[in-house]
N, C-alpha and C positions, 0 to 999 in steps of 0.2 A: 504494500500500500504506500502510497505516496508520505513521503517522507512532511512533506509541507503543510498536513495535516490540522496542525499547532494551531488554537483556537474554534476553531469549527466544535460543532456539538457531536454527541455520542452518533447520533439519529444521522448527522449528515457523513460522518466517517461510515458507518454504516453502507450506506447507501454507494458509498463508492465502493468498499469493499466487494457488495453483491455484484455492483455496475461490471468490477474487474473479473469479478469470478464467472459470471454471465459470460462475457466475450470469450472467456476460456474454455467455457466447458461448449458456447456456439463452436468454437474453430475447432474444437476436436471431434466432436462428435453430433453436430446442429443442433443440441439441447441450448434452452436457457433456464435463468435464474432473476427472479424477481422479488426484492424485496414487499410484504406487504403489509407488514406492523412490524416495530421497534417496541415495545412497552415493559417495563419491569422487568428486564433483563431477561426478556422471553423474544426470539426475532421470529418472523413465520415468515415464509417464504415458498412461493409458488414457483413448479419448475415447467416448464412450457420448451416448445420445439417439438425434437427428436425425443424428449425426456415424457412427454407427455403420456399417459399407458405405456410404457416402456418398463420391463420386468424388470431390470434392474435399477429403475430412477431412486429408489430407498438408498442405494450403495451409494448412489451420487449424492444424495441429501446429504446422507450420513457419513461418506468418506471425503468424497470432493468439499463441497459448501460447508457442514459443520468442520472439520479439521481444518478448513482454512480461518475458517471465520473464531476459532477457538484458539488460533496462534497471536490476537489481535484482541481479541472480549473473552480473554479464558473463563468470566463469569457469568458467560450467555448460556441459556435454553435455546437449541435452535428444532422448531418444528415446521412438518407442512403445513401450506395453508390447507384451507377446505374449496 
């Protein structure tokens, strides 16, 4: 994540984090990742593309998106949305 960070809120760090992991996980495999609440250290996030009914998108949640996003908010809940 962008190093330049410094003053920005939880919510907007956030949000670029997803932004970055989104364009990742599009150029590998045409899935996205969309952030869609921040609240009480809970993030929920919808994955969309290629990830969409895709048997594996849980891995992706849970290995791509939370492990990334848990080297940055190691005090985050990260769930799908509904």
């Amino acid at each position: 994540m962008n190093e330049n960070m410094e003053g920005h809120t939880r919510e907007e760090r956030m949000k670029v984090l997803i932004s970055n992991i989104s364009a990742y996980i599009e150029q590998y495999h045409g899935g996205s990742a969309e952030l869609v609440s921040f609240e009480d250290d809970i993030v929920k996030v919808k994955l969309g593309g290629a990830c969409n009914g895709c048997p594996l998108s849980t891995y992706t949640l849970k290995g791509w998106v939370e492990g990334t996003i848990k080297q940055f908010f190691p005090d985050v809940e990260v769930m799908a949305a509904d």
